[in-house]
N, C-alpha and C positions, 0 to 999 in steps of 0.2 A: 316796252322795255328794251326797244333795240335800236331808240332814237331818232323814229319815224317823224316826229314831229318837229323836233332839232333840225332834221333838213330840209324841212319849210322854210323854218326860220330863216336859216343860212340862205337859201336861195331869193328867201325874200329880200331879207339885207343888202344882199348883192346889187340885186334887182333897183331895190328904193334907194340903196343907202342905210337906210333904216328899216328896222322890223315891221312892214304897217298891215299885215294879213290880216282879215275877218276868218272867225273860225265859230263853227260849231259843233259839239261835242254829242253824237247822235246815241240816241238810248230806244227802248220800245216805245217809248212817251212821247218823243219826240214829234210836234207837229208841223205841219206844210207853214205856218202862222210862224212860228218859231223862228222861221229861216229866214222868210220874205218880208215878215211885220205885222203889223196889226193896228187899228185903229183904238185910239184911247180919248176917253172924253176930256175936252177941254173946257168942260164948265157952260152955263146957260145953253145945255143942251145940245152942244155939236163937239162931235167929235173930229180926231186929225192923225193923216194916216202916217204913223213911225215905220220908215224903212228896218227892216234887220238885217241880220248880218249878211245874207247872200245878194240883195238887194243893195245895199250900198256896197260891196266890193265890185260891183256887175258896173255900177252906176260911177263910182270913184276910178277902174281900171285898176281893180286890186287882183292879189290872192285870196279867193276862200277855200280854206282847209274844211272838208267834211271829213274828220273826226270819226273813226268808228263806224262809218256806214254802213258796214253790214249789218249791225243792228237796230238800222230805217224800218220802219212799217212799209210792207207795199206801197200804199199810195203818194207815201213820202217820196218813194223811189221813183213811182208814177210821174210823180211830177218834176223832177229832176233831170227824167231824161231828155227830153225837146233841149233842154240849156245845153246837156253835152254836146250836144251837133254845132255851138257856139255860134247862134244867131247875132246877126245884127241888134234885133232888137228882139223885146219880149213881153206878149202882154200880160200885166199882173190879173187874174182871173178874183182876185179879194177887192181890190181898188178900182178894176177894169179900168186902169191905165196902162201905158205904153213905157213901156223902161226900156231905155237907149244905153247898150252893152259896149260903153268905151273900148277903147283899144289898151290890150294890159291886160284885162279881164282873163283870169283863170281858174279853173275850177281842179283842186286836187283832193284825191280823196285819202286817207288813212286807215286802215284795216287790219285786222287777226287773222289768222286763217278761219275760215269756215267752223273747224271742230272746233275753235276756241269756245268755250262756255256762252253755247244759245246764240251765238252767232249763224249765219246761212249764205250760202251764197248768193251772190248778186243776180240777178235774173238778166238775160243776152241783152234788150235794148239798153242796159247800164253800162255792163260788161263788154260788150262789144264796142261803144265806144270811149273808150278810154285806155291809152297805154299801160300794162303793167309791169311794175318795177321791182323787184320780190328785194325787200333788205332781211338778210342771214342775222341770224345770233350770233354775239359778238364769240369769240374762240375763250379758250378755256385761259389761255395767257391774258387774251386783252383782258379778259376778265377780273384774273389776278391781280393784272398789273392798274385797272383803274383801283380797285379796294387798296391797293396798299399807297397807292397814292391819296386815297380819301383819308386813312387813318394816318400817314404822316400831316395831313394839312391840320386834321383836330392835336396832331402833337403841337402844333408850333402855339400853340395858345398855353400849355405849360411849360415856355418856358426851359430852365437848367435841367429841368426832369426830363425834357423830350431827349437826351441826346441818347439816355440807357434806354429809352423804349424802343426807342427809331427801328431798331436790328431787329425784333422779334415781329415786325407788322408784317413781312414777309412771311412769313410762317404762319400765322397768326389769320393772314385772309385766304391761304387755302383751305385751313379751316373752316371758316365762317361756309365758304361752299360743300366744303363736306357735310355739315350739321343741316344743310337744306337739301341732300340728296346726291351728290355733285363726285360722292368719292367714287361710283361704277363710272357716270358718264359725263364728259366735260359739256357745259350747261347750253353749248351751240348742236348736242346732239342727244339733250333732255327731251322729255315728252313737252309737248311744246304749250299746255293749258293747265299746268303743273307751275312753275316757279321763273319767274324771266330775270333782269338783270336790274329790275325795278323793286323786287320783294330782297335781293341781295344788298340793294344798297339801302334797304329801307333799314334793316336789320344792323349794318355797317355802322349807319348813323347813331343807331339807337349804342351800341359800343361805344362809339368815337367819343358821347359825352362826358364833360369833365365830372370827375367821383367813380367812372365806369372805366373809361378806356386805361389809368391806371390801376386798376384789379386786373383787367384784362390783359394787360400787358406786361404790368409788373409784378407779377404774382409765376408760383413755377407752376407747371404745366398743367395741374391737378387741375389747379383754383381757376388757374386758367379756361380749362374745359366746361367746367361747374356754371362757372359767369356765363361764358356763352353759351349753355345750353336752356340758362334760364330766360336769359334774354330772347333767344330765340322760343321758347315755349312760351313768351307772352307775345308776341310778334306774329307769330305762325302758329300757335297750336294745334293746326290741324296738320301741318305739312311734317312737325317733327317727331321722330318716335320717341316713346318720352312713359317710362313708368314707376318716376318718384313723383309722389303728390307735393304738388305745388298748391300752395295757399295763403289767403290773404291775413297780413299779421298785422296787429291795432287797430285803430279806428279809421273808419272811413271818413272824409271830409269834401265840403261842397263851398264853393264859391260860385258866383252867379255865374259860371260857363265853363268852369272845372271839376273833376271827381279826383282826389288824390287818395291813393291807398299804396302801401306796401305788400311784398311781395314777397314770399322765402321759399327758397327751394335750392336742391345739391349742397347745402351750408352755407346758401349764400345770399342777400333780400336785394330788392331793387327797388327803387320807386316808379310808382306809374301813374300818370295823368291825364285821363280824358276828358276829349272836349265833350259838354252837353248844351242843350239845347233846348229851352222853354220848360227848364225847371225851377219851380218857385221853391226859393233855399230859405226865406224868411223868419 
């Protein structure tokens, strides 16, 4: 949430010209196979070994972003550490071949702190080679100041109605950080496995759509409040305090990858639509 991965990008950009990084996004599940590749059958019984992503940026002279590394399995980690000392070459121990570490080749990793939810720290032959670069939470202003520019960007799509909304967005997204916690402490000096600048704008968006963002905006302060405290109770319900019964009104509906249902609460309904997943609507 503080745009750790944006400065890959950017550096990669710079770097290529273009964006061409390999990345992988590390979880507990995560396996050594995952990164480096795997062998897939190719039919009348022989298989053929696919590079993965750390493997062809190693091989191409890319960037691989490691994604969340703290929460690698040990072995995962095990094996990753020889690459850090960035050998010339490296032998794959799954294909027991030789992979020749072009020039370019860089390994960066992306992380939470430690406390963040079941994460750990990295154990010394990781952490010890590798430079580290701490990026802060963005400040209480930047903060403001990107939401009020995300809710003016969904005005410009209505149109002669944006020009009375325009003036209330300002007011309007220090709110949005209040209702998630934000009115004792500005969200760069929050508990840090609590709410980042990704759960704000997830909530921002879900406003900014058109049917929402004018109730939200163009309505006085009441109605105003109402809206967004429902929106945020479907968004977050765990993060907001919240003790009007919210509940769902008419009928539920299923389309082969959607659930739609309605929503009502403070006086006010919303629609909501989630994605599913291997459900036979028939």
């Amino acid at each position: 949430g503080v745009g750790k991965t944006k400065i890959v990008e950017v550096i990669d950009a710079v770097i290529n010209k273009e964006s061409q990084y390999k990345m992988v996004q590390f979880s507990k599940s995560t396996t050594v196979e995952d990164i480096i590749g795997h062998f897939l059958p190719e039919g009348k019984g022989v298989c053929k070994w696919h590079d993965g992503p750390l493997y062809d940026a190693m091989k191409k002279g890319k960037i691989f972003l490691a994604d969340e590394l703290n929460l690698a399995q040990p072995d995962v980690l095990g094996f990753l550490a020889p690459i850090l000392a960035y050998p010339v070459s490296f032998l794959c121990p799954c294909s027991n071949s030789l992979v020749e570490i072009r020039p370019g080749f860089a390994f960066i990793a992306a992380q939470n702190p430690p406390e963040y939810a079941g994460r750990s720290p990295l154990p010394e032959p990781v952490s010890n080679r590798m430079m580290k670069i701490e990026v802060t939470h963005y400040s209480q202003e930047e903060t403001e100041q990107i939401l009020r520019e995300k809710i003016k960007e969904a005005l410009n799509d209505l149109g002669s109605d944006a020009a009375t909304l325009r003036p209330r967005a300002d007011s309007w997204a220090k709110a949005i950080l209040q209702i998630l916690g934000y009115d004792k402490k500005p969200i760069d000096k929050s508990s840090k496995d609590r709410v980042t600048l990704r759960h704000v704008l997830k909530l921002t968006r879900r406003l900014s759509k058109r049917g929402v963002v004018e109730k939200f905006l163009g309505s006085d302060d009441t109605v105003a409040e109402h809206v967004l405290k429902l929106h945020a109770n479907i968004v977050f319900p765990d993060l907001v305090e919240n003790d009007v019964p919210i509940v769902i009104a008419g009928n539920i509906s299923f389309t082969s990858s959607l659930t739609k249902f309605t929503i009502t609460g403070f006086g006010q309904t919303a629609d909501v639509e989630l994605p599913i997943e291997g459900l036979d609507v028939s």
